[in-house]
MARKOL-513286 format. One record per residue (C-alpha): residue in three letters; x, y, z. Coordinates in steps of 0.2 Angstrom, whole numbers, padded with zeros to 4 digits, always signed. Layout:
BEGIN
ALAXYZ ...
This chain:
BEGIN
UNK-0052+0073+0069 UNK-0055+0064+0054 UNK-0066+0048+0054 UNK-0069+0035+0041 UNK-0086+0029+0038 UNK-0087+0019+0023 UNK-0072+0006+0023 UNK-0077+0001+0007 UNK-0075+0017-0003 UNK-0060+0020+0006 UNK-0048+0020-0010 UNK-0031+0018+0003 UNK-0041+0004+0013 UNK-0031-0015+0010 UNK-0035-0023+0027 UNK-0021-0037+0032 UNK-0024-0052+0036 UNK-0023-0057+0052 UNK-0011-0073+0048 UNK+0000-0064+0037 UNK+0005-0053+0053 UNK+0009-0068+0063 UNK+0020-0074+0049 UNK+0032-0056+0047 UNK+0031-0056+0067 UNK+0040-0074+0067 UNK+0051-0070+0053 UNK+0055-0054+0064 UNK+0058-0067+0080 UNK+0070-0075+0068 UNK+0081-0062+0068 UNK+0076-0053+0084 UNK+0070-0065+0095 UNK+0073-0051+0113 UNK+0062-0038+0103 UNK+0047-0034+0118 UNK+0039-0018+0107 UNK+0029-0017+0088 UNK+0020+0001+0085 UNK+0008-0002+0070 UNK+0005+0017+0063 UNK-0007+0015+0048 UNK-0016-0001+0058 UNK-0035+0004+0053 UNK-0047-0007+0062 UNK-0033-0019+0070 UNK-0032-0033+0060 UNK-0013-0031+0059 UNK-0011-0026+0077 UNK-0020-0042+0082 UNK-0010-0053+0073 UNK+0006-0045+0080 UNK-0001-0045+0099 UNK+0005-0064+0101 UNK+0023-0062+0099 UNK+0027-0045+0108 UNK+0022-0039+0125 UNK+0017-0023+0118 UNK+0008-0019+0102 UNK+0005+0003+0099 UNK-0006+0007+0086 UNK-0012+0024+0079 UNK-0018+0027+0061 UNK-0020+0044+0051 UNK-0040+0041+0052 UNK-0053+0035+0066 UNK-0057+0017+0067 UNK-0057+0014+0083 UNK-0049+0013+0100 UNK-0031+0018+0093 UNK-0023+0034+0094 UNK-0026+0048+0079 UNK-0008+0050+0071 UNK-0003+0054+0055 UNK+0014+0045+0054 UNK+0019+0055+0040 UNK+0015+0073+0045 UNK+0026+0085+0055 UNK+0021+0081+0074 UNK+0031+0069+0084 UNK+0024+0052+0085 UNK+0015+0044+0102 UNK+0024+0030+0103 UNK+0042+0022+0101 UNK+0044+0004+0100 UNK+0057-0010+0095 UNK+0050-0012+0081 UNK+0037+0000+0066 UNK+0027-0015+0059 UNK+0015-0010+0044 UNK+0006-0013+0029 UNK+0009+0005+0022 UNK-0005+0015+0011 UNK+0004+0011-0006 UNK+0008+0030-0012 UNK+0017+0035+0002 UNK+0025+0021+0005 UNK+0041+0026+0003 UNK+0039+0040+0018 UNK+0032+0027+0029 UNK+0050+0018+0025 UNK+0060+0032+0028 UNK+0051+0037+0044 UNK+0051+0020+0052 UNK+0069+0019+0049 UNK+0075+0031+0058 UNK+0062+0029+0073 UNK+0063+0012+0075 UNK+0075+0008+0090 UNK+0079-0011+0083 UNK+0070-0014+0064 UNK+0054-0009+0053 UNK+0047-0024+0044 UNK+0033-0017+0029 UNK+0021-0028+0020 UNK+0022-0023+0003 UNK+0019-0030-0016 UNK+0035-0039-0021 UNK+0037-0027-0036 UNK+0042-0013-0025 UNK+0060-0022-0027 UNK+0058-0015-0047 UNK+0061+0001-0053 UNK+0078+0014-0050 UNK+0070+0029-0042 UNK+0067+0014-0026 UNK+0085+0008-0027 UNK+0093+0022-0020 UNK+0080+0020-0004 UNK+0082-0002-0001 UNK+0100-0001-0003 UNK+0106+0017+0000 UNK+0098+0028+0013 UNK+0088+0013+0021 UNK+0098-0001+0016 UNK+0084-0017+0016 UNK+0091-0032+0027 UNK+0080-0049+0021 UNK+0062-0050+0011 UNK+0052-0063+0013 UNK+0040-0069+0000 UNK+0024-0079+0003 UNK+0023-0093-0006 UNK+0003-0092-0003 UNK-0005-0077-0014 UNK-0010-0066+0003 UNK-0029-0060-0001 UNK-0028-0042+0002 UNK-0044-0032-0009 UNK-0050-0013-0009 UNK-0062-0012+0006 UNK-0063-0026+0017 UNK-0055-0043+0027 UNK-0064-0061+0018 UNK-0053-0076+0022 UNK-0060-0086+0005 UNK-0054-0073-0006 UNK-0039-0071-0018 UNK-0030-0059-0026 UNK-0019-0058-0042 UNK-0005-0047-0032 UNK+0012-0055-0025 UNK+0018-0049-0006 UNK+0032-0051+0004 UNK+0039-0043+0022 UNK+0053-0031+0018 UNK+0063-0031+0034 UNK+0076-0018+0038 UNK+0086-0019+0053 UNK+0097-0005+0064 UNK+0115-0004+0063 UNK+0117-0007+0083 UNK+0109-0026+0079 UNK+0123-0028+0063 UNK+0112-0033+0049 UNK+0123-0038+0038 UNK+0127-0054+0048 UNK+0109-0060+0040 UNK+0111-0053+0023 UNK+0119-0062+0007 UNK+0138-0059+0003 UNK+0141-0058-0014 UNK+0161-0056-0016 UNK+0162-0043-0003 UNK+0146-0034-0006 UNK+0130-0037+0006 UNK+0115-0040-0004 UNK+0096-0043+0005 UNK+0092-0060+0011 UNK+0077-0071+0006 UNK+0067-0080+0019 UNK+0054-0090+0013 UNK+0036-0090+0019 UNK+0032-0108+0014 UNK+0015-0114+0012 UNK+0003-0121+0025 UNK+0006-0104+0035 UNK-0012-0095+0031 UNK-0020-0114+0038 UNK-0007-0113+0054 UNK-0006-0097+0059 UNK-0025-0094+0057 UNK-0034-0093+0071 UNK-0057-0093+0076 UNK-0052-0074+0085 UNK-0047-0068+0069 UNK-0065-0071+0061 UNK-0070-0056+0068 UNK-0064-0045+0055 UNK-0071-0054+0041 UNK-0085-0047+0029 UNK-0101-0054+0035 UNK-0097-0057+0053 UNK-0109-0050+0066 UNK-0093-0042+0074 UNK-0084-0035+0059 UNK-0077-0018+0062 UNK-0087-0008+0051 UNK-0080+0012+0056 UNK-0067+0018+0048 UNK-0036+0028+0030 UNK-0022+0016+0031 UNK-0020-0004+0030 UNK-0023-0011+0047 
């Protein structure tokens, strides 16, 4: 069983903030407001997982690495994985993030939604994957810079990169009655994460997981 010690040396560690979890469960809600299920498989030390746990009745969580009291998976590998779920929510180690995609999309039972840098919508070897094989429903942009930095959780930090929730949803759910029609093409949807949602959607649980707290997870390669 692997284990990761030393968060901060961890090249692939990126914890979420816990606010910026809440904010892609409620743009999930939007368009799935029955959805009961959300199965995190790269959560780390949970910061992601406890964000999600107030808007779904049940939250899985497993992660390539130890952290802690989740269950050892590498999402992308050959075995099965533990858990299925409504929906695969994740802030995807960025080089495989494109097999995270894939795999989510055809587990899912009713959407994935990833948390990713906006610039993933660049570039042509992506395109055939958002709007091909796993054709991409909505993104939604914060208009907040989201701090996520190498190695660990502080709430007073900023970062220079841009994020967004990429949200696909299954066939069974019709997707493209929330997408934009462009002549009689179906393109992705933009929903805005508008300011003032780190200040309402944070909450004193979350402090937890900051750098300096007396109960900061400190074992533990994946997001979370």
């Amino acid at each position: 069983m692997a284990h990761r010690a030393d968060q901060a040396d961890d090249i692939n560690f990126y914890p979420t903030a816990p606010w910026a979890a809440r904010a892609g469960a409620e743009v999930i809600r939007q368009f799935d407001p029955v959805a009961k299920s959300a199965y995190e498989p790269a959560c780390g030390p949970g910061m992601m997982v406890h964000g999600l746990r107030d808007y779904f009745d049940v939250v899985h969580a497993s992660d390539a690495y130890l952290y802690g009291g989740h269950v050892v998976h590498d999402f992308i590998g050959s075995a099965p994985s533990p858990f299925a779920a409504d929906w695969i929510v994740t802030n995807p180690p960025f080089a495989p993030a494109e097999a995270f995609i894939r795999r989510a999309y055809a587990e899912a039972r009713r959407g994935v939604a990833m948390l990713l840098r906006t610039g993933v919508l660049e570039g042509q070897r992506r395109h055939g994957l958002l709007y091909g094989d796993c054709p991409l429903t909505a993104v939604a942009p914060f208009s907040e810079r989201l701090p996520i930095v190498k190695g660990r959780y502080d709430p007073e930090i900023t970062s220079a990169a841009f994020y967004s929730w990429f949200i696909w949803i299954k066939p069974a759910l019709r997707p493209t009655r929330f997408m934009a029609r462009v002549g009689n093409v179906y393109r992705p949807a933009v929903i805005d994460i508008p300011p003032g949602t780190a200040r309402r959607l944070t909450r004193d649980s979350d402090k937890r997981f900051a750098v300096g707290s007396t109960n900061a997870v400190r074992t533990g390669v994946s997001h979370g």
